[in-house]
C-alpha positions in Angstrom: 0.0 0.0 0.0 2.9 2.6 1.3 4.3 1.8 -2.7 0.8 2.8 -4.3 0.6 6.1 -2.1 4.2 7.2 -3.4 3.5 6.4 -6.7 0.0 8.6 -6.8 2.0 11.6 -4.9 4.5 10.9 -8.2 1.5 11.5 -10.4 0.1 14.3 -8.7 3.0 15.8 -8.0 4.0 15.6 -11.7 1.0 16.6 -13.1 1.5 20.1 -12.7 5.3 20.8 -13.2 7.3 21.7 -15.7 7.8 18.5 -18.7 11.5 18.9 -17.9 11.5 18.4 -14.3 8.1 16.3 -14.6 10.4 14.3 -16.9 13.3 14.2 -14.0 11.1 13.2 -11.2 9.0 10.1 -13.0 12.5 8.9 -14.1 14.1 8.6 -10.5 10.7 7.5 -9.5 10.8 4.7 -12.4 14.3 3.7 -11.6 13.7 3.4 -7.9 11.3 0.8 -8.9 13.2 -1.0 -11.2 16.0 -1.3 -8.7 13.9 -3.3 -6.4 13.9 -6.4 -8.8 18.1 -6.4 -8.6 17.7 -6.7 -4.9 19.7 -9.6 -3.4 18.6 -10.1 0.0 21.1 -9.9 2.5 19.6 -13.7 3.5 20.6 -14.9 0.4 23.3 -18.1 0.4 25.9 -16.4 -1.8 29.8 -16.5 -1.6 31.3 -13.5 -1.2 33.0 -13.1 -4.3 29.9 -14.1 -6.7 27.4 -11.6 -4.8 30.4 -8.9 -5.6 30.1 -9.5 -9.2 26.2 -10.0 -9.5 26.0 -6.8 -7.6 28.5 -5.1 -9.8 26.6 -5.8 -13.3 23.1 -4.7 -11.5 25.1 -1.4 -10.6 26.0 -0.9 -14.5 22.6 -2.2 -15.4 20.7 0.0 -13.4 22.6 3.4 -14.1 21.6 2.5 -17.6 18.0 1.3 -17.0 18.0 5.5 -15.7 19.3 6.7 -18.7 16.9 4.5 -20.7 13.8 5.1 -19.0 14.3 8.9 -19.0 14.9 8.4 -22.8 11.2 6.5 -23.0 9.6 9.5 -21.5 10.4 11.8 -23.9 9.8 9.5 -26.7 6.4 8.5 -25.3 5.1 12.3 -24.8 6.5 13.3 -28.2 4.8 10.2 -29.9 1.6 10.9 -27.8 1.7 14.4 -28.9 2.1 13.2 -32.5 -1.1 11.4 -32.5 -3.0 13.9 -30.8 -3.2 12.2 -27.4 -2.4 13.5 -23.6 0.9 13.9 -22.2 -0.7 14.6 -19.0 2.0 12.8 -16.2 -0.1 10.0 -15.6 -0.3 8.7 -19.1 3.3 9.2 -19.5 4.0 7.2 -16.1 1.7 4.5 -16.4 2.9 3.9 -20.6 6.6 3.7 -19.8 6.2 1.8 -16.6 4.6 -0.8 -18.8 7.5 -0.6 -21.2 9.8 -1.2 -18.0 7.7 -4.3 -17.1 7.5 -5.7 -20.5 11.7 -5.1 -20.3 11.8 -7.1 -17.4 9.6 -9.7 -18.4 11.2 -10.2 -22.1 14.6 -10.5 -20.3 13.7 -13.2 -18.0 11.4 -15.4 -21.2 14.8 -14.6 -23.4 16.9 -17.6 -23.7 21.0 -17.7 -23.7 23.5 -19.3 -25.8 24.1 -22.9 -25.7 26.6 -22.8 -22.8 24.4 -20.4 -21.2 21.3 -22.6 -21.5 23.4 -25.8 -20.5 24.4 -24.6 -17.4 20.9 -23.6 -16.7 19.5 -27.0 -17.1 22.2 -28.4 -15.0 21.2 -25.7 -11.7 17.6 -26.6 -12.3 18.1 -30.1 -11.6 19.9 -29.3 -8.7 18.9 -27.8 -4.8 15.1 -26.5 -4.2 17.4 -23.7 -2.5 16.8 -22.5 -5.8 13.5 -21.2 -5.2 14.4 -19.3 -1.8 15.2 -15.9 -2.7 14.6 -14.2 0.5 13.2 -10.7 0.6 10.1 -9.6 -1.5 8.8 -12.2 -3.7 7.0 -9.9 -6.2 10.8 -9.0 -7.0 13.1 -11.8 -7.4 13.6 -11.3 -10.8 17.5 -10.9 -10.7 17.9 -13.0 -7.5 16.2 -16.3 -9.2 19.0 -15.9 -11.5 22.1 -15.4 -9.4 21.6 -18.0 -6.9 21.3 -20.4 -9.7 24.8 -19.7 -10.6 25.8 -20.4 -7.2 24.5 -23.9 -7.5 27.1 -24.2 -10.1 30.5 -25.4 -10.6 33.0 -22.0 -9.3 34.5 -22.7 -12.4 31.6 -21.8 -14.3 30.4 -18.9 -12.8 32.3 -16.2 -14.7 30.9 -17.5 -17.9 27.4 -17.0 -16.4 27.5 -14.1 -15.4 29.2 -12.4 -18.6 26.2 -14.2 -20.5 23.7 -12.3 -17.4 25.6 -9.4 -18.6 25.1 -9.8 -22.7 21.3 -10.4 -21.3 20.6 -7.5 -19.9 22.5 -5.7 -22.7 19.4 -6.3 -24.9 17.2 -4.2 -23.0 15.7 -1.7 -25.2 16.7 -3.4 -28.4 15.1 -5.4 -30.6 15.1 -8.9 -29.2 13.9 -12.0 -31.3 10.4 -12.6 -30.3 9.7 -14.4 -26.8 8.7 -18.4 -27.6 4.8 -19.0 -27.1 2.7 -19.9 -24.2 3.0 -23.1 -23.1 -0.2 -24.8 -23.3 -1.3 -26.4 -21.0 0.6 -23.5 -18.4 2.9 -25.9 -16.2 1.3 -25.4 -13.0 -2.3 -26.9 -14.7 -0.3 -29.9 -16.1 1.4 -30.6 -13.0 -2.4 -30.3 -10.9 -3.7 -32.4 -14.1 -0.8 -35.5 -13.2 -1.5 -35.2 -9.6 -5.5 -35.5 -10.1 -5.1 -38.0 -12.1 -3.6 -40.8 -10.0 -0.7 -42.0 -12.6 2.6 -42.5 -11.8 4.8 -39.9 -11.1 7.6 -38.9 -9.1 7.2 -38.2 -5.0 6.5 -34.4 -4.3 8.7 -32.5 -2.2 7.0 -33.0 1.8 5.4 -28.6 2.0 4.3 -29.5 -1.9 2.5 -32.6 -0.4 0.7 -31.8 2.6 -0.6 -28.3 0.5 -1.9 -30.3 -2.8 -2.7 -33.5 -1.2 -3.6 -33.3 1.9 -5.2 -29.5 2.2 -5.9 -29.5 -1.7 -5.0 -26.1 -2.0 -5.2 -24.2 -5.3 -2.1 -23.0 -7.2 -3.1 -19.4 -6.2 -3.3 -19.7 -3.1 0.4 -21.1 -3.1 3.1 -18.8 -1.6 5.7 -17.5 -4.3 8.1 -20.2 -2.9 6.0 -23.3 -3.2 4.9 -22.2 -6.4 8.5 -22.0 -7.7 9.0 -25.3 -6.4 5.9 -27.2 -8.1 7.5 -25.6 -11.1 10.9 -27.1 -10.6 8.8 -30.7 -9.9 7.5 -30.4 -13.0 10.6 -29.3 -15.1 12.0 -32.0 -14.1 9.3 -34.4 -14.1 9.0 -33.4 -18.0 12.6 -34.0 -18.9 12.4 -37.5 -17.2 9.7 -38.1 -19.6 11.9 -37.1 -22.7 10.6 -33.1 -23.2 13.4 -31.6 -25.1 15.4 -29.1 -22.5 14.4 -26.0 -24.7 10.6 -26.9 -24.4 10.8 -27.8 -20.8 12.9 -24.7 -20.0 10.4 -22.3 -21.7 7.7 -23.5 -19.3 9.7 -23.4 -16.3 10.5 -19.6 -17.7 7.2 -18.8 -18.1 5.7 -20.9 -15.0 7.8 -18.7 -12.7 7.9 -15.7 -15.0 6.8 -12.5 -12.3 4.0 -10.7 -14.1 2.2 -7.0 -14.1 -0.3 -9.1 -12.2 2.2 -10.7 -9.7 3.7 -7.4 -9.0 0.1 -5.5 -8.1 -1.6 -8.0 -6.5 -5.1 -6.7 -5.4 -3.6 -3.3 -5.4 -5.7 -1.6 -8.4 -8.5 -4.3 -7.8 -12.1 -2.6 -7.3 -13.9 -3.2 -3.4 -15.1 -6.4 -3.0 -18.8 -5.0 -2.4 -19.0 -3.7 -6.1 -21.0 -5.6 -7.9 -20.6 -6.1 -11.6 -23.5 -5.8 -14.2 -25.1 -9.6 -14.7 -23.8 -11.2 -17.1 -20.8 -8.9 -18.2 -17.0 -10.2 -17.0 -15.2 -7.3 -14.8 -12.7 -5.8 -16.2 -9.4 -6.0 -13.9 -8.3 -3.0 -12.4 -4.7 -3.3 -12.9 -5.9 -3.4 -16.6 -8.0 -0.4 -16.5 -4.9 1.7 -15.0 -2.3 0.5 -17.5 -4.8 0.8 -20.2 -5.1 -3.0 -21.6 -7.4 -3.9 -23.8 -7.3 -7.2 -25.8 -9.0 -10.5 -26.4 -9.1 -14.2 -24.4 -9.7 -17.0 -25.8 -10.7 -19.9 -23.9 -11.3 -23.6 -24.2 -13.3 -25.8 -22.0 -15.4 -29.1 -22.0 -18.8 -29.8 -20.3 -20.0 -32.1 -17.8 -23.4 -33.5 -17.8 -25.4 -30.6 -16.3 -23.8 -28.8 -19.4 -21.8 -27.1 -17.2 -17.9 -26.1 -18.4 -15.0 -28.0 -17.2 -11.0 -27.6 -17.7 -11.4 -24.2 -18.7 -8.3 -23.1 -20.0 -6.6 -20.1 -22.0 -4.9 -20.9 -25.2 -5.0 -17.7 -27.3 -4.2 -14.4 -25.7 -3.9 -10.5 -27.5 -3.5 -7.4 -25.8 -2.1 -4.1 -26.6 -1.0 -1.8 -23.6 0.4 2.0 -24.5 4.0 2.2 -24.1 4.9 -1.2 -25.7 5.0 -1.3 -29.1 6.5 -3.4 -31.4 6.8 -6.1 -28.9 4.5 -8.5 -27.0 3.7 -7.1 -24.0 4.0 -10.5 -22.2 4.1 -8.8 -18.9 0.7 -8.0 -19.3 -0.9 -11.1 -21.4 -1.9 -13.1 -18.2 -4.1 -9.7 -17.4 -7.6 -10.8 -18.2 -6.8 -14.5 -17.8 -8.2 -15.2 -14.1 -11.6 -13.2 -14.9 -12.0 -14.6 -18.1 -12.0 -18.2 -16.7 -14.2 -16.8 -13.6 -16.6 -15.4 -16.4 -17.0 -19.0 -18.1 -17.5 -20.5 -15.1 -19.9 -18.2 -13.8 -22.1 -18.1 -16.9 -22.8 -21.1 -18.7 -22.9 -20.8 -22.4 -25.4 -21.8 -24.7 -25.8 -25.2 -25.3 -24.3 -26.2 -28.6 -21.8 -23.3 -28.0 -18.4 -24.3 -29.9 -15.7 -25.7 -26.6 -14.0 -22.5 -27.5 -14.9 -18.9 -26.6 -13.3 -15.9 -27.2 -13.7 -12.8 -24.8 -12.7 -9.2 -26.2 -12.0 -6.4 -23.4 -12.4 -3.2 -24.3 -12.4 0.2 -21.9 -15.5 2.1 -22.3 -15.7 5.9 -20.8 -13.1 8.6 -19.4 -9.9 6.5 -18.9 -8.8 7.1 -15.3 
């Protein structure tokens, strides 16, 4: 809450100053944020020597993550001003803050070289200390990575992190595009496997007594236990023959932290308003970056008629400030209240198994 508070006084505060020092105080404002995903937690199991290093490319990183991000602002309020659209502070903050959490989202989908990619298959089979990245869990972004090098060879760790360092390089440039969903998501496969009573491999004891025992849903998983249902899975699918680049982009995207991650319940509406009947609610965190887009499901029914396994297998959305790019940070947005809006309204019968939902703001945009 103390994080949405500063970031309206931003806004306000912007709102009326000059664009130069409007410009100034959105970009310290932008970068501050962005600094809390290179956090490493003092907790954190590092040696000495490869915390130094990690801590020393983040320090680069970030001094150019500034110079970028101020760069964005004045491109976005000259190309909003080209197409005859407000450059009012909050549009300009809320655009490039999307464009700073599609950067950090594209970075952690991008894959390395072959070396790179190698070494990463070899930590993920290794210690679930992988998943314990101390500090807050809505920004472990950098810290996922690091303490997978630790789990590494020494030897190998200076080749790591100059590939971290090529990786981050390519923010702000034109990266190939991100591989696709995985469908089914990882987390829904893995629940699938365990519903289903077949063989499979013994789950870690806290995975166990949560899925089996409490039947609790992925959701309602902390961060860490969700990171390590991923890691049961990655591994599960390799022993099954997955090639490593498949199973690696699922584990990517499985523990990928998105715009919805990051703002849990923060831009949500009270839980006493009451939508219209029969219309899906359109997520706030959606209506304050400005997303609109389509879903579209899948599903089968049961007897009553009733759908069953919904799922998401097509998603398109367009948020201002990211162009020319999937804004993959933001394609999960509509996901949970599309599924909630199936469930909640039964379609037709003789309705195709697949429905597509299109969200689009209506009114004064806030």
């Amino acid at each position: 809450m103390r994080r949405l508070c500063l970031l309206l006084l931003v806004c306000c505060a912007t709102a009326t100053a000059a664009p130069d020092q409007q410009e100034q105080e959105m970009a310290l404002s932008l970068s501050n944020d962005l600094a809390r995903s290179f956090v490493l937690a003092p907790e954190l199991a590092l040696d000495a020597g490869l915390r130094a290093a990690a801590e020393q490319i983040s320090a680069a990183h970030l001094a150019r993550g500034k110079a970028l991000i101020s760069g964005w602002i004045a491109e976005e309020r000259q190309l909003r001003a080209a197409a005859g659209q407000s450059t009012e502070g909050r549009y300009l903050y809320f655009a490039v803050w999307a464009r700073v959490l599609n950067e950090l989202a594209l970075w952690q989908l991008e894959p390395g070289d072959a070396a790179y990619e190698s070494a990463t298959l070899a930590a993920l089979r290794g210690s679930p200390q992988l998943c314990k990245l101390g500090g807050d869990s809505r920004f472990g972004d950098y810290a996922a990575r690091i303490v997978r090098i630790q789990q590494l060879p020494a030897a190998q760790r200076a080749a790591m992190l100059a590939s971290e360092r090529a990786l981050l390089a390519h923010w702000g440039q034109q990266r190939p595009a991100p591989a696709a969903w995985p469908a089914p998501l990882p987390q829904d496969a893995a629940l699938a496997l365990l519903k289903s009573g077949q063989a499979r491999p013994a789950l870690p004891p806290t995975l166990a007594v949560q899925l089996l025992s409490e039947k609790q849903s992925y959701a309602a998983m902390g961060r860490e236990d969700q990171c390590l249902l991923q890691l049961w899975w990655f591994n599960h699918q390799l022993q099954q023959g997955v090639a490593p680049a498949t199973a690696l982009n699922a584990f990517r995207y499985g523990t990928l932290i998105h715009a919805s991650d990051r703002f849990v319940g923060m831009f949500e509406p009270l839980a006493a308003t009451q939508p219209t009947p029969g219309r899906q609610t359109y997520p706030g965190l959606a209506t304050r970056f400005q997303a609109e887009g389509a879903t579209v499901l899948q599903f089968q029914r049961d007897g009553d008629g009733k759908p069953q396994q919904v799922s998401v297998i097509g998603r398109k959305v367009e948020v201002p400030g990211i162009r020319g790019v999937r804004p993959v940070a933001f394609e999960n947005v509509f996901d949970a209240q599309a599924i909630k809006y199936l469930t909640d309204n039964k379609p037709p019968s003789g309705t195709p198994l697949k429905l597509q939902l299109v969200w689009k703001l209506e009114g004064a945009q806030p």
